[in-house]
N, CA, C and O of each residue as an XYZ file, in Angstrom:
344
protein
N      99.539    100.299    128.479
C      99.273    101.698    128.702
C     100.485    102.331    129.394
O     101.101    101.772    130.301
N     100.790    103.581    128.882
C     101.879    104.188    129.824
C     101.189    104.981    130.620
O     100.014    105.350    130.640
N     102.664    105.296    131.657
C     102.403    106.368    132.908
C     102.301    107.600    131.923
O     102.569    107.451    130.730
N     101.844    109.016    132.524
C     101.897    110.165    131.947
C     101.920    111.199    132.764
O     100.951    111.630    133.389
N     103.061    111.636    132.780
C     103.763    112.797    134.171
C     103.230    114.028    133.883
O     103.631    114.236    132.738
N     102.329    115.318    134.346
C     102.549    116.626    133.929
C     103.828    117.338    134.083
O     104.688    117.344    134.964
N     103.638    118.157    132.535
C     105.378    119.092    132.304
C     104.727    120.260    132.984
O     103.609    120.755    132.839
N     106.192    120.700    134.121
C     106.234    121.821    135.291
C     106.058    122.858    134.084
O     106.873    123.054    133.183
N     104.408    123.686    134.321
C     104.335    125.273    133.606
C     105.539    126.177    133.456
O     105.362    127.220    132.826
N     107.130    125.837    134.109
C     108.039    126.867    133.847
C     108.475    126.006    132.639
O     108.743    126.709    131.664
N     108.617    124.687    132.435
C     108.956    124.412    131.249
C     108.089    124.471    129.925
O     108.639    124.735    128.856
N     106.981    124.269    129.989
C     106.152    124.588    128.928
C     106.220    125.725    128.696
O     105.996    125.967    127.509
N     106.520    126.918    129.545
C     106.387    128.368    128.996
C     108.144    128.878    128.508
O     108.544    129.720    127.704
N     108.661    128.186    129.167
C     110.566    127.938    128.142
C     110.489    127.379    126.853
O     111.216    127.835    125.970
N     109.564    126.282    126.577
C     109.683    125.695    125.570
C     109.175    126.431    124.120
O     109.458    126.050    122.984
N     108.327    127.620    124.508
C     107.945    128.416    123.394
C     108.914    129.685    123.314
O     108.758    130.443    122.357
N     110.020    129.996    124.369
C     110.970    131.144    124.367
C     112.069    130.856    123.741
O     112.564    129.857    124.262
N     112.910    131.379    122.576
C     114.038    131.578    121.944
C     114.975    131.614    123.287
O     114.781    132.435    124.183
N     116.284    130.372    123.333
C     117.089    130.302    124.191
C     117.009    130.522    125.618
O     117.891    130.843    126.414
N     115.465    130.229    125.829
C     115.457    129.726    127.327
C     115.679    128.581    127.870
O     115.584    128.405    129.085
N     115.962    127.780    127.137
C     116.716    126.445    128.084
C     118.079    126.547    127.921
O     118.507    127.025    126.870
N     118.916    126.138    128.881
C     120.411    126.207    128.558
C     120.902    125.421    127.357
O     120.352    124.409    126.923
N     122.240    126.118    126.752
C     122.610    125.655    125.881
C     123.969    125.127    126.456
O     124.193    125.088    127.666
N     124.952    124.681    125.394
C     126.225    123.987    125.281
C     126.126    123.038    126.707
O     127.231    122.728    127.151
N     124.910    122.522    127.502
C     125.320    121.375    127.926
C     124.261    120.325    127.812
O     123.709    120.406    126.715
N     123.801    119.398    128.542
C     122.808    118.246    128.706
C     121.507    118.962    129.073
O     121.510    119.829    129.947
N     121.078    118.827    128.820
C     119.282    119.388    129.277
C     118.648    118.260    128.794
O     118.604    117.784    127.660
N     117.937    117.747    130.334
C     116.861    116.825    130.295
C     114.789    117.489    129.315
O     113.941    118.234    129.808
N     114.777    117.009    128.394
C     113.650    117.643    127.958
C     112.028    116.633    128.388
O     110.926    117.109    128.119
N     112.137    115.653    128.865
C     111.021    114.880    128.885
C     111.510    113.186    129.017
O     112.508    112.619    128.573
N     110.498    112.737    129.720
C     110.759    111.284    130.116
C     109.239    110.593    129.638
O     108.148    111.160    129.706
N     109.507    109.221    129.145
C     109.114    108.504    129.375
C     108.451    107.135    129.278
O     108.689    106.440    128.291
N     107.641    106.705    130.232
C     107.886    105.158    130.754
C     106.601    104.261    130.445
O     105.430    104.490    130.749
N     107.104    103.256    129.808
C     106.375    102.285    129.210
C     106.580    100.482    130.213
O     107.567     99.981    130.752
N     105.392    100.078    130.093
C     105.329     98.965    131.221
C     106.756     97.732    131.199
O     106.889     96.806    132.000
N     107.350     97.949    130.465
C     108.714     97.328    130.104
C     109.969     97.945    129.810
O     110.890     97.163    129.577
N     110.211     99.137    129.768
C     110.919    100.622    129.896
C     110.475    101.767    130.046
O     109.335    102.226    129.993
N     111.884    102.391    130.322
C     112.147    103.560    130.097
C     112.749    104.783    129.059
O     113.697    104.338    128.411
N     112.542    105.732    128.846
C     113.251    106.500    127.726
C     113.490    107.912    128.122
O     113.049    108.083    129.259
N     113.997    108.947    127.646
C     114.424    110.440    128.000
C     114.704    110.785    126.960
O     115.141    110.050    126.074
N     114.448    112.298    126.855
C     115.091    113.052    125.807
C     115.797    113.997    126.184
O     115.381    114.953    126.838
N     117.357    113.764    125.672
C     117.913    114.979    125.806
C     118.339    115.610    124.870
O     118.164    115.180    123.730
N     119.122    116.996    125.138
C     118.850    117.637    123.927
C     120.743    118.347    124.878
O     121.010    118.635    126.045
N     121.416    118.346    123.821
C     122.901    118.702    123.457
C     123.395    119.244    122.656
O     123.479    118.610    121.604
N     124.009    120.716    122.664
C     124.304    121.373    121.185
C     123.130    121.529    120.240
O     123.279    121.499    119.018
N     122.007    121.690    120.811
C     121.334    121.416    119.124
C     120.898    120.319    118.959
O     120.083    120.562    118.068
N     120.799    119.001    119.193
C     120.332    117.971    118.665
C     119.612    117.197    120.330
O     120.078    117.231    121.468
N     118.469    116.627    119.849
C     117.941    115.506    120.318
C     118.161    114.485    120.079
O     118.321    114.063    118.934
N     118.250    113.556    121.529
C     118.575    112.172    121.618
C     117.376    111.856    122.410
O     116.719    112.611    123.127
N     117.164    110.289    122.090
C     116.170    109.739    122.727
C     117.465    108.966    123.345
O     118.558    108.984    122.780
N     117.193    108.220    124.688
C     117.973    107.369    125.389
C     117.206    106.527    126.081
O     116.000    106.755    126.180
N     117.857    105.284    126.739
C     117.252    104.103    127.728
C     119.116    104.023    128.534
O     120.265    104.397    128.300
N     118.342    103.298    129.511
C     119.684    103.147    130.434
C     120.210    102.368    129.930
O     119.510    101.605    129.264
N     121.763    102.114    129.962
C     122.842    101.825    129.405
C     123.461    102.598    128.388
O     124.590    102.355    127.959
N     122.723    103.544    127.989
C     122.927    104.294    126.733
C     124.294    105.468    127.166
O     124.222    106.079    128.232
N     125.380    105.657    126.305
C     126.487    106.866    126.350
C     125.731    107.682    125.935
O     124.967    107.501    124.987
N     125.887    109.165    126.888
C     125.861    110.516    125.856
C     126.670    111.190    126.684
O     126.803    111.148    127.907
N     127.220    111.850    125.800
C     127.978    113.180    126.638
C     129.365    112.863    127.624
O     129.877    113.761    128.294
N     129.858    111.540    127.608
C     130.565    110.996    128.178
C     130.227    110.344    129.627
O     130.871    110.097    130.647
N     128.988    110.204    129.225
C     128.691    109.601    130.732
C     127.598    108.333    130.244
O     127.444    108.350    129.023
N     126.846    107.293    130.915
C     126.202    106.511    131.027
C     125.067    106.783    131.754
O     125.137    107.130    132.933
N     123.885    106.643    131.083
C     122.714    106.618    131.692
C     122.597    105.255    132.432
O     122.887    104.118    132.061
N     121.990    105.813    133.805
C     122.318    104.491    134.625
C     120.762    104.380    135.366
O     120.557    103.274    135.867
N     119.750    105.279    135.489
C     118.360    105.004    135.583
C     117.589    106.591    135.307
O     118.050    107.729    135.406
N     116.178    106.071    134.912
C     115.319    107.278    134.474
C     114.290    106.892    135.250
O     113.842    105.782    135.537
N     113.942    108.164    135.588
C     112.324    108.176    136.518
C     111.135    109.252    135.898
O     110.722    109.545    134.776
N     110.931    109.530    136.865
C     109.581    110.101    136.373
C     110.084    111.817    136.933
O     109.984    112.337    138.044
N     110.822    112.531    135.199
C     110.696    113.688    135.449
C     112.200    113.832    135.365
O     112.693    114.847    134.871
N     113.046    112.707    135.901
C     114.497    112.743    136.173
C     115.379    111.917    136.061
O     115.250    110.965    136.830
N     116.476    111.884    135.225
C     117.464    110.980    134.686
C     118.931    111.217    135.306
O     119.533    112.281    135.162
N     119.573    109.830    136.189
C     121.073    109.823    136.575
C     121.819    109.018    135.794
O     121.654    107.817    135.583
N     122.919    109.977    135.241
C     123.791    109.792    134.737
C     125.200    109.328    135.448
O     125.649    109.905    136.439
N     125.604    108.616    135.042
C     126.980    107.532    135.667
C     128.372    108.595    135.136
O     128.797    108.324    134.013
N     128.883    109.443    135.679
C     130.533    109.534    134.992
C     131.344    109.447    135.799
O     131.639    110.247    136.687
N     131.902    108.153    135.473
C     133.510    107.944    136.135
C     132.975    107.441    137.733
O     132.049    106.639    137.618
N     133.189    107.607    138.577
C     132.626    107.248    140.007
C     131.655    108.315    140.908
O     131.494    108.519    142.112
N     131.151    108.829    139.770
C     130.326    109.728    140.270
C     128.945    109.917    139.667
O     128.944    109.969    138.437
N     127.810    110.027    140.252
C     126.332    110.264    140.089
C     126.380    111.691    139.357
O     127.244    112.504    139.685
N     125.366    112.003    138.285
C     124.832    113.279    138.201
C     123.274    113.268    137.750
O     122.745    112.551    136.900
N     122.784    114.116    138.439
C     120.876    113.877    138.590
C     120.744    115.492    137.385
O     121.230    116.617    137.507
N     119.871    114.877    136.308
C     118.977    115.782    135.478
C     117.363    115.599    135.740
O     116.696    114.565    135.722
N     116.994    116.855    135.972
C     115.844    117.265    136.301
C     115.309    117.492    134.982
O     116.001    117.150    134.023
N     114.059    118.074    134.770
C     113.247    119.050    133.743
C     113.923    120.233    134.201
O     114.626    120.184    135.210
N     113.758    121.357    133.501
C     113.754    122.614    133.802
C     112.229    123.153    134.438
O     111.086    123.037    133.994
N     112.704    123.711    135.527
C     111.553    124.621    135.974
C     110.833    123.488    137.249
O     110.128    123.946    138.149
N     111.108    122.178    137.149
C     110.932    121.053    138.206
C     111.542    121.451    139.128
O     111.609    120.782    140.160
């Protein structure tokens, strides 16, 4: 059985608006976690990716996913993706 997180009402009500989530960069769209992983979706230019840690996107390395929020590895530095509206 998986976990099952509620999506923050500012993102469910973005998700039905024409270009309310940011564009031209990483936007975290949804996580999630199964009793032996993890997964995320992000969404870049236009396209969706599903990911697990170790995975490249965007020039960086997914390095762990939680519940709601994914850190990304670039170069010697951390970067934390949220949901929108979280």
């Amino acid at each position: 059985m998986t976990d099952q997180t509620e999506t923050p009402a500012a993102t469910l009500a973005a998700a039905t608006q024409p270009s309310a989530l940011p564009t031209g960069r990483l936007t975290l769209l949804g996580t999630m976690h199964g009793p032996d992983s993890a997964r995320a979706l992000l969404r870049l230019d236009g396209r969706v990716e599903t990911v697990t840690n170790g995975d490249s996107i965007d020039g960086a390395t997914v390095a762990a996913i939680g519940e709601g929020v994914v850190i990304l590895a670039r170069g010697n530095r951390a970067e934390r993706l949220a949901l929108p509206g979280a």
